[in-house]
C-alpha positions in Angstrom: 112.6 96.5 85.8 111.4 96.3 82.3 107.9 94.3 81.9 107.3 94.0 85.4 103.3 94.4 86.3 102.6 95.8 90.1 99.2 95.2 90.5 98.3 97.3 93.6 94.5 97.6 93.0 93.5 95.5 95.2 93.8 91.8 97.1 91.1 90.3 95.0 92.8 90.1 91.9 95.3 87.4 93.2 95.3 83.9 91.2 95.2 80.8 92.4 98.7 79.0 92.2 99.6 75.3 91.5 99.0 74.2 94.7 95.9 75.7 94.6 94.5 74.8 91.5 95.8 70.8 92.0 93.3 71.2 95.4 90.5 72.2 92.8 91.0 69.6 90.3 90.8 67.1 92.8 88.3 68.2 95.2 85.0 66.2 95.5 82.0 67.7 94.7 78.3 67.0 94.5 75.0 69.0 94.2 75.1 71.5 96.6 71.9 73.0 96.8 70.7 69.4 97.8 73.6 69.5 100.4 75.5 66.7 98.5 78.5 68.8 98.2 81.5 67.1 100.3 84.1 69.9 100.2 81.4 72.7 100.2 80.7 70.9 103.0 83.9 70.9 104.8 84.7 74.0 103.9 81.4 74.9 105.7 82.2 73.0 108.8 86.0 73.9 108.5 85.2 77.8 108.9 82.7 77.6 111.2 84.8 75.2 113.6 87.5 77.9 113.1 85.5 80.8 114.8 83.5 79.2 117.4 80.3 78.7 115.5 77.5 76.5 114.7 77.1 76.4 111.2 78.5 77.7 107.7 76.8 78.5 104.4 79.3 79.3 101.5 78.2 81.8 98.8 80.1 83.4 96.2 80.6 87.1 97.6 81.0 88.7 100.5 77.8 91.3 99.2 76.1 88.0 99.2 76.9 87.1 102.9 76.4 90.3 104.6 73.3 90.9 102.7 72.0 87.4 103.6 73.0 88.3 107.1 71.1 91.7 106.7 68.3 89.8 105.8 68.3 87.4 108.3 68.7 89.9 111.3 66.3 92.6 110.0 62.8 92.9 109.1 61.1 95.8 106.4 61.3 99.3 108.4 64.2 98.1 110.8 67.1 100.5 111.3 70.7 99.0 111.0 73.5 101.0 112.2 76.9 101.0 110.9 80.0 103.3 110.1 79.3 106.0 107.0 82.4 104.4 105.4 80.8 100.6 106.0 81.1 98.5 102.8 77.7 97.2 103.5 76.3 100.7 103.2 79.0 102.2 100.8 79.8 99.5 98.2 77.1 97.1 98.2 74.2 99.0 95.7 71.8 100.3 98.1 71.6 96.6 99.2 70.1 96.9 102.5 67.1 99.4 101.0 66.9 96.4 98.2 67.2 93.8 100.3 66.2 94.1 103.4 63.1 97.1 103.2 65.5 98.5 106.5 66.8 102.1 106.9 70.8 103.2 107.9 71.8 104.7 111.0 75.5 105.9 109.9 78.4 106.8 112.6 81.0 108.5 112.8 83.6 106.6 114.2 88.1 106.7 114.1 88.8 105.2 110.8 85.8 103.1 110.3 85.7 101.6 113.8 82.7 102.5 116.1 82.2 102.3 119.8 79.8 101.9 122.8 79.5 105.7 122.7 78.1 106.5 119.3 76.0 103.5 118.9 74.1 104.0 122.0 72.6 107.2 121.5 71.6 106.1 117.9 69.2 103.7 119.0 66.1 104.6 118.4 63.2 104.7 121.4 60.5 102.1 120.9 58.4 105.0 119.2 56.3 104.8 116.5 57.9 107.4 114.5 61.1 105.9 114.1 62.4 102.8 112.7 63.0 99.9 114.9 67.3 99.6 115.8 67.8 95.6 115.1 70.9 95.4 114.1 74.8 96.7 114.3 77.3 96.0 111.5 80.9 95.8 111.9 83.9 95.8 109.5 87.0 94.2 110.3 89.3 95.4 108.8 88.1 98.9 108.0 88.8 99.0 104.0 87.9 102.9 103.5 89.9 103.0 107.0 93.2 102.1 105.5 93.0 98.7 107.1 92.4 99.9 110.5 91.1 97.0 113.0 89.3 95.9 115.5 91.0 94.1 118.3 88.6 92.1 120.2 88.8 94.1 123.4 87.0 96.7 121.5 84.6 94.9 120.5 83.1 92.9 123.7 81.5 96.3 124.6 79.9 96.4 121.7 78.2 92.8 121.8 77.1 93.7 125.8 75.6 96.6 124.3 73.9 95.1 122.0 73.0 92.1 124.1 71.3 94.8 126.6 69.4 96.6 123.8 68.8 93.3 122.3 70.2 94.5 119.2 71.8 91.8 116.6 75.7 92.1 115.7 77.0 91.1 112.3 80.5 91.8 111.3 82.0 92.0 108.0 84.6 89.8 108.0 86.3 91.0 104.8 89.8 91.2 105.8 89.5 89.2 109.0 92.4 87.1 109.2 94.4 90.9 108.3 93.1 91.8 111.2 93.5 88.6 113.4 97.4 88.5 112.1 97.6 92.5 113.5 95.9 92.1 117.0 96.8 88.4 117.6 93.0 87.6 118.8 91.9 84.2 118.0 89.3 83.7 115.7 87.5 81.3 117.8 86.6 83.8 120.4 84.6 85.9 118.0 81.8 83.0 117.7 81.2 84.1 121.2 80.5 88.1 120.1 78.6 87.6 117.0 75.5 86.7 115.7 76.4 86.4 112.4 80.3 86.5 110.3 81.2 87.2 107.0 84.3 85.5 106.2 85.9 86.3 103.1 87.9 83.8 100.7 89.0 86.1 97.7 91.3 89.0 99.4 93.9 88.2 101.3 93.9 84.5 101.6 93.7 84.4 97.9 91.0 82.3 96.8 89.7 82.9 93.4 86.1 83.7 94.7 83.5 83.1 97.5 83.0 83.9 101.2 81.4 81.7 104.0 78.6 83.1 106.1 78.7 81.8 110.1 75.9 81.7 112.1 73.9 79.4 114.2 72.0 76.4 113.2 68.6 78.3 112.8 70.4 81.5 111.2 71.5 79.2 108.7 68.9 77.4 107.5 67.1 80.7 107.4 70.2 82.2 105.6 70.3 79.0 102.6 66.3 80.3 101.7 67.6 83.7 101.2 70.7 82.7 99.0 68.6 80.4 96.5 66.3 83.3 96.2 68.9 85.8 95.3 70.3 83.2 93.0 73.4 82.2 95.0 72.7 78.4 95.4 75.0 77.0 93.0 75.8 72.8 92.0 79.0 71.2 92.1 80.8 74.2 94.0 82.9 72.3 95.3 85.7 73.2 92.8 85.1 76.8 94.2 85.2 75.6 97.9 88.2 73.7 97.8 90.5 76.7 96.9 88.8 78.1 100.0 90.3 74.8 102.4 93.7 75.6 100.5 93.6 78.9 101.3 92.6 78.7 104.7 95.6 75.8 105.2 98.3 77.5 103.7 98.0 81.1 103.5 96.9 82.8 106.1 100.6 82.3 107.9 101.9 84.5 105.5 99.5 87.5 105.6 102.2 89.9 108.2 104.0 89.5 104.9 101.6 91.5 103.3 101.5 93.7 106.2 105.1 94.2 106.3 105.0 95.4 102.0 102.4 98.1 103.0 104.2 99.4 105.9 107.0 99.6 103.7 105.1 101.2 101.0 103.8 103.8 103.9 107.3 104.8 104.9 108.3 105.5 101.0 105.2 107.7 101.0 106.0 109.6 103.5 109.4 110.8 102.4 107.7 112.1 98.9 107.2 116.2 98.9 103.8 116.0 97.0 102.2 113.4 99.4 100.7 115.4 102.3 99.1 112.5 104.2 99.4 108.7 105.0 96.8 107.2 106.9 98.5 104.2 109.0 99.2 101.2 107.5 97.9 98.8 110.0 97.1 95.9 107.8 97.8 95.8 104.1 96.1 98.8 102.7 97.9 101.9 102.2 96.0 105.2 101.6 98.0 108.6 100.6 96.7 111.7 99.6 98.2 114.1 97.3 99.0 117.4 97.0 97.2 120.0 94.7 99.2 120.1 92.2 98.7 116.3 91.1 95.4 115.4 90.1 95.0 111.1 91.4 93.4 110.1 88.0 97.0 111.5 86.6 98.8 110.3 89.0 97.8 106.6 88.4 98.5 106.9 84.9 101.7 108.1 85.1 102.5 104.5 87.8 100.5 102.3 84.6 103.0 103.7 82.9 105.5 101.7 84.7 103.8 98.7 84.8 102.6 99.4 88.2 98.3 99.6 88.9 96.5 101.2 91.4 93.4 103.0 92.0 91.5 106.4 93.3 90.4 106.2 96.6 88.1 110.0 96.4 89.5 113.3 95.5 93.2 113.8 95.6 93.1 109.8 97.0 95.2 107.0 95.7 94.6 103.3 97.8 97.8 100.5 97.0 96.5 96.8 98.4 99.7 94.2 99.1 98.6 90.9 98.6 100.4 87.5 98.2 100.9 88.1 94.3 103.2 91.2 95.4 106.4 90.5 96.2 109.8 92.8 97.9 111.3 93.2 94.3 107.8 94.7 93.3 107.6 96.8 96.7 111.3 98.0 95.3 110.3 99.0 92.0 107.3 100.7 93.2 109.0 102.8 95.6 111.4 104.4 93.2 109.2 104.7 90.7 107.7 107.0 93.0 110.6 108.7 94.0 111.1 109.6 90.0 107.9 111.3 90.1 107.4 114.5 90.0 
């Protein structure tokens, strides 16, 4: 299929279509940082009302979020304790040392996901020698995981640990509606888990940028001081937030087909001689690992070479993200191209 670009990388780069953009032109906007915003607003409101929560703030990352969140649940020399493949700890640039003055506690968990059972002999004694455990970050889905999830039956033990320890509980909602579409949980029964949600706009619901931060009332207001400081309070974001209502509308019905692409992508995968392991393609992230005799950086040049873009996941590690810009014809093309390689 001559001139046809895959773009496999990953969910964020997705543009907004028609619809999308018309919801932009038209939205109403006002200053935000004097809360003046309408559809920043609603978007606010909108999200929160979705997952059981108090309040909202919209920012334009998920780093931004979870690193507010950090912030708001930790003070200098806390400990926070996450999964050694957590984006907050892995892809965020030393963020919570930055940020927060707090110290990581990293698990080892199946694919990302932690349990009752590893968090609660890492949290530390009320001992002067060690730094204070405040805090427990989750990541749903797992991204260095392949996309593995939580369902919300694991996580309830979890929040009553926490709750006994009186430990805060934060999740990284980057994927969270991938994950919601695979376990069939409802969104509003996490409000009732967590203290604090980052829900993310720009992956697979396809919003151009910005994530939404969920908390309570007090976290909140707490949580707006911390974004103007780190430069996040922006004007007539509106524009911005309005994609987000679109794409919260409209396009979170079609994630499975997403799903469905990877799991298609997996099976391919698994047929080809030199790939010697595909980790499950719950969600829409596919990770393979090759054998020795292709080196990855090659191996994604030789797929630009047929239009189709993807990255290195780590050594001998390719990752392919499905996303609403990818279609079955694409998922076609990319399989036999892969077939033709050898």
């Amino acid at each position: 299929m001559k001139n046809m670009i895959v773009d496999l990388r990953s969910d964020t780069v997705t543009r907004p279509g028609k619809g999308m953009l018309d919801a932009m032109m038209n939205a109403k906007v006002g200053d935000d940082v004097f809360g003046e915003d309408e559809t920043v607003n609603e978007l606010e409101q909108k999200t929160a009302h979705l997952f059981g929560m108090e309040s909202g703030l919209f920012c334009p990352s998920g780093t931004m979020t979870n690193q507010i969140a950090i912030k708001c649940f930790t003070n200098p020399m806390d400990e926070v304790i996450c999964d050694e493949t957590a984006h907050v700890y892995r892809y965020e640039g030393g963020g919570i040392a930055y940020n927060s003055m707090a110290s990581v506690r990293l698990l080892y968990g199946d694919r990302g996901r932690i349990n009752p059972d590893l968090i609660e002999p890492n949290i530390n004694p009320d001992n002067i020698h060690y730094p204070k455990s405040t805090l427990v970050v989750l990541e749903n889905t797992v991204n260095r995981g392949g996309g593995s999830c939580y369902t919300l039956e694991d996580i309830q033990p979890i929040y009553h640990l926490c709750k006994l320890k009186n430990l805060k509980l934060h999740l990284d909602g980057a994927r969270i509606f991938n994950a919601l579409t695979q376990t069939g949980d409802h969104a509003k029964d996490y409000g009732q888990l967590f203290d604090g949600i980052s829900v993310c706009l720009s992956k697979g619901l396809g919003a151009p940028v910005g994530s939404v931060l969920l908390g309570s009332i007090e976290t909140i207001e707490k949580a707006k001081r911390i974004r103007k400081v780190l430069g996040g309070g922006m004007r007539q974001a509106g524009f911005l937030a309005a994609a987000g209502i679109y794409a919260l509308d409209n396009n979170i019905s079609r994630l499975s087909e997403d799903h469905k692409n990877a799991k298609a992508l997996a099976a391919a995968l698994k047929e080809l001689p030199f790939v010697i392991k595909v980790m499950p393609a719950d969600t829409n992230i596919v990770i393979f690992e090759l054998d020795k005799k292709h080196d990855a950086e090659d191996f994604v040049d030789k797929l630009l070479n047929h239009g189709i873009k993807c990255n290195t996941f780590g050594k001998q590690m390719i990752r392919f993200v499905t996303h609403l810009d990818i279609n079955t014809d694409m998922i076609n093309h990319t399989i036999e191209v892969l077939k033709k390689i050898h």
